[in-house]
N, C-alpha and C positions, 0 to 999 in steps of 0.2 A: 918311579912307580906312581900310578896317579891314585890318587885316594879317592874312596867312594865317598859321595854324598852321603848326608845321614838322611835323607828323603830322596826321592827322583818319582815323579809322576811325568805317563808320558802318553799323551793322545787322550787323557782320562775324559771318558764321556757316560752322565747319568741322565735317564730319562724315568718321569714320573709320568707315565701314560703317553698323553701326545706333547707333552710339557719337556724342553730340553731344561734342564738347568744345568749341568758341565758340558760344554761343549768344546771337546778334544784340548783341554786343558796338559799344559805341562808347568812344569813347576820341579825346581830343584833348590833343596836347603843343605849346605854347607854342615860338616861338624863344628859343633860348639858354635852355631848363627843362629840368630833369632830373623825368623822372618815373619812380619805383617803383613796378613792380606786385608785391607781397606775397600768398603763396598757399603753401599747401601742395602736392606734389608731385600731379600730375593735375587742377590747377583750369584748367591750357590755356595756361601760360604761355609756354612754347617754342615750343608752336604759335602764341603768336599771332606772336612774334617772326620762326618761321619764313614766317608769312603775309606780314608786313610785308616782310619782305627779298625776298620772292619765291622762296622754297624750297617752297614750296607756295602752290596755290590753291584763295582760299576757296569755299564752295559758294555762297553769299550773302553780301551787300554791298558797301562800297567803301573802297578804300585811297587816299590824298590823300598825298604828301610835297612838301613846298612848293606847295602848293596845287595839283600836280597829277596825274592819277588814273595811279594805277600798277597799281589791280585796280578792274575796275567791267564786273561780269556774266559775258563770256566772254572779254573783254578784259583781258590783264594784259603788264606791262613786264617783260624776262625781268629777275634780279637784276642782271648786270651795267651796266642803265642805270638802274640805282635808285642816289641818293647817298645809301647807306648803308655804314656800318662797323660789321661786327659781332663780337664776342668771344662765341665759341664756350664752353660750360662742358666739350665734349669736345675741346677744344684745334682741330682741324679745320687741323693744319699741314699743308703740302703735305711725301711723305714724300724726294720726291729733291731740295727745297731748302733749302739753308743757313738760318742763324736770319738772317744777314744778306740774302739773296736773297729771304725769301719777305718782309720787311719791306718791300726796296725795290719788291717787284711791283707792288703797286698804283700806288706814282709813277712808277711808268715808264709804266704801262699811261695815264695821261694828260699823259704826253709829258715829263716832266722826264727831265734829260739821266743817263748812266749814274754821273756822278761826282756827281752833287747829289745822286740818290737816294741813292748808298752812303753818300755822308758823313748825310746826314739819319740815315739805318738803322743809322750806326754810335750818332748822337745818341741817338736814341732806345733802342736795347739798354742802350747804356750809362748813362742815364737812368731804367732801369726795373731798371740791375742785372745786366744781361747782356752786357757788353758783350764783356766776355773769352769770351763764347760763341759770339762773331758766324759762325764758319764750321763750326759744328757738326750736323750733320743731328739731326732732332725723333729720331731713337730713339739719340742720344748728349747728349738732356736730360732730364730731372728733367720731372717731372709739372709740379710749380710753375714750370719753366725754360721750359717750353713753351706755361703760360697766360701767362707775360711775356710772350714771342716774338708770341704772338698779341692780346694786346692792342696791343705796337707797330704790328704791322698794320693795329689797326684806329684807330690816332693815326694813322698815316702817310698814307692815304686820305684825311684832311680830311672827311666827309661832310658833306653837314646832316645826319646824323641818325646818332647813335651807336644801337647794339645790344645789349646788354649781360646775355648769358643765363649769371646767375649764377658771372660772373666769376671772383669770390674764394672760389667752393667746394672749393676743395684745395690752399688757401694755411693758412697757419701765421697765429696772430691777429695778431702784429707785421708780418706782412707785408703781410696781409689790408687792415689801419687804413694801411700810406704808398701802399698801389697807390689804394685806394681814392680818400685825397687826391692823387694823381698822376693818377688818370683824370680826377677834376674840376678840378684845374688847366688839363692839356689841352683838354679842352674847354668851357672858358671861354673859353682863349684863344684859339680855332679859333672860338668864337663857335657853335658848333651845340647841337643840341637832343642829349635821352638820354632811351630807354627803357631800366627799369634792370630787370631781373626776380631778387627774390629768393625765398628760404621763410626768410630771419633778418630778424628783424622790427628788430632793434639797425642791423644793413646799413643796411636800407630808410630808416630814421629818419633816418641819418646822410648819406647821403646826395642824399637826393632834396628839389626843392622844394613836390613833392605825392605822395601815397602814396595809390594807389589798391589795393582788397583787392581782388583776384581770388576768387571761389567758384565752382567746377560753370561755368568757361566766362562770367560775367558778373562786373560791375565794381559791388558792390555799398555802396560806400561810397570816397570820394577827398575829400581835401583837406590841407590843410596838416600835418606831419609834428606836431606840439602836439595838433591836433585828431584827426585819427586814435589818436593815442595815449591823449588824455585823457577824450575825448568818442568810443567805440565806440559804434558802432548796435547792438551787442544782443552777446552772452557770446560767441559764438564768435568775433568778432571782435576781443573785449577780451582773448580766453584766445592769440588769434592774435600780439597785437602786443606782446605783455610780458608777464611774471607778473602774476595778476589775483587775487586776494581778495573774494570774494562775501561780504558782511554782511545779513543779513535786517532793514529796518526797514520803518515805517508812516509816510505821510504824514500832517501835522498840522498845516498851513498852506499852503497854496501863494498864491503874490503873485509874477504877473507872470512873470520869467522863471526865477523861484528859486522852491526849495520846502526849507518846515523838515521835515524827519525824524527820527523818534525811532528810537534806535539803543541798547540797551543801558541804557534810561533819560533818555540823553541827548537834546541835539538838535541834528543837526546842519542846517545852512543847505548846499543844492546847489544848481546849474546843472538847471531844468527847466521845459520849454512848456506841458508837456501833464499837468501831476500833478491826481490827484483826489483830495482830504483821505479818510482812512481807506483807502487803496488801500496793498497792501504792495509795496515792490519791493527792490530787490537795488541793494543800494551797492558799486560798485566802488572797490576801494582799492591803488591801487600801492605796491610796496614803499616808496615813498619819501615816503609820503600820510602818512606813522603816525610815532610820535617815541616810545620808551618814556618813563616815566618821567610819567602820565598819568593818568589821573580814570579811567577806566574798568580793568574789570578782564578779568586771562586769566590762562594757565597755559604754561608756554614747555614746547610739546611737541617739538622740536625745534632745535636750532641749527646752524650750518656758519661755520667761521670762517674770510675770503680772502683775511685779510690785512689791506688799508686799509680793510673793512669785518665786519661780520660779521651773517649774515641770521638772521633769527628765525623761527620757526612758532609763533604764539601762538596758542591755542586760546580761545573765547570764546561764551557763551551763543547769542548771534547767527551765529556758523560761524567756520572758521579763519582768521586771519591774518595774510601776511609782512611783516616789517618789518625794514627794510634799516638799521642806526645803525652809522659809523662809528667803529673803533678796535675793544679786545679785546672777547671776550664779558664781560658783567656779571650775566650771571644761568647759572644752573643748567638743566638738566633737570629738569620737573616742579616747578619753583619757581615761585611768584606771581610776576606782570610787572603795573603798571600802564601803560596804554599814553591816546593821545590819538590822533585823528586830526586829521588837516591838512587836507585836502582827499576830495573822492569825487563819482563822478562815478553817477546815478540811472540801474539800467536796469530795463526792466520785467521781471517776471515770466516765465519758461517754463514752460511746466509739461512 
């Protein structure tokens, strides 16, 4: 028996006037998966969240949560019979209730008693850090005080289906890294599914158990947070998900699913289906790909030093790039650097 998705969108398409922003989107999330969609500001990511939740309706397609339909044609579920929880990135706290009233609303609104909800809402504040806030109205909180408040809200609800439009955008990065693992504790142990919407590609990674990229309203690459990172479908996606270092080489063997390329002299051995010997392309190299101290040569055109690491800009016949070596700087400005690569991943050409 196949089990249903705790999401399924399928053809979902919104227009704002003559403005596409979903365009015939699908997207399916797994029970108990977290998934991130990763996009730059304007790729439709709120929209599609506000689709989902029922804050809008789409112009085309169909919305599925637990297998069943909550938008399909002219037919849609208003929000509040959709089992969703969603965290606001504009906080969206109600302004005449308490941080502990607006936590308990949603359990009351399905019948738990007034003293369960408040003690759960006191649990919860005080588990995200607010607890000594609890009777505070949202404009006697902190900007960060108040994306707590409403994430508790949206632990408190239970849903199958978390929401999660860019949560940790106005948290502090030590606060950002325990909500973060506190949002996925909760709902693992709640057992529901997450749509996670970021534009920090480090977020996305760390969180999710597939990362799909959002562009222009469509989902143009998803899978496993390794493979999105290491394996990009083409530069702007590789420039999207981390710092990326473009090296110019030529193929000069391809065998199966690997192909050798000559880089700087060298050659290196990469991940490729589709290489044609004598074809040039563009070797992606993450900071972490490169190890100084290596057969090939450059010139350290820049450094930055942060502490437990210190990143390099090495400049080199083949084009620029970063390499991330732990501990102090060891080289100068404008001084020689040999350098080695470790890994890279073949994209083709743009012109």
């Amino acid at each position: 028996m196949r089990i249903e998705p705790s999401l399924r969108c399928r053809g979902l398409t919104v227009r704002f006037g003559d403005v596409l922003v979903l365009d015939q989107l699908d997207l399916e999330v797994a029970r108990a998966e977290t998934v991130a969609l990763l996009g730059p500001s304007g790729s439709g990511k709120t929209t599609l969240l506000y689709a989902i939740a029922g804050l809008l309706d789409p112009d085309e397609g169909e919305i599925e949560i637990d297998g069943k339909p909550v938008a399909r044609g002219l037919k849609a579920v208003p929000p509040e019979h959709r089992s969703v929880g969603m965290v606001f990135q504009n906080y969206a706290l109600w302004p005449h209730m308490s941080a502990a009233q607006t936590v308990a609303y949603p359990m009351r609104r399905r019948g738990v008693s007034e003293a369960e909800a408040a003690a759960m809402a006191d649990r919860l504040l005080t588990m995200l850090g607010v607890g000594e806030l609890a009777e505070r109205l949202p404009d006697q909180l902190s900007g960060g005080q108040q994306q707590r408040v409403g994430m508790a809200r949206a632990l408190a609800a239970e849903p199958a289906l978390y929401l999660f439009d860019e949560p940790t955008a106005h948290l502090d990065a030590t606060l950002r890294i325990a909500l973060q693992q506190e949002l996925m504790a909760q709902r693992d142990r709640v057992g529901a599914s997450a749509l996670y919407t970021t534009h920090d590609a480090a977020e996305a990674l760390a969180v999710a158990d597939r990362v799909g990229v959002l562009r222009s309203g469509k989902i143009t690459q998803i899978g496993r947070p390794a493979e999105i990172y290491g394996q990009p479908m083409d530069r702007w996606t590789a420039r999207l998900t981390g710092t990326a270092s473009l090296l110019r080489g030529r193929v000069v063997e391809a065998n199966g699913d690997r192909a050798l390329v000559s880089v700087l002299g060298a050659s290196l051995s990469v991940p490729r289906t589709d290489s044609v010997i004598g074809e040039a392309v563009d070797l992606l190299i993450r900071p972490g790909w490169a190890v100084l101290d290596g057969p090939l040569e450059g010139v350290v055109e820049r450094l930055r030093y942060e502490g437990p690491h210190t990143d390099y800009l090495v400049t080199t016949a083949a084009g620029a790039l970063q390499i991330r070596q732990s501990g102090l700087p060891r080289f100068d400005v404008g001084e020689a650097a040999g350098f080695g690569i470790l890994q890279a991943w073949a994209l083709p050409i743009e012109s």
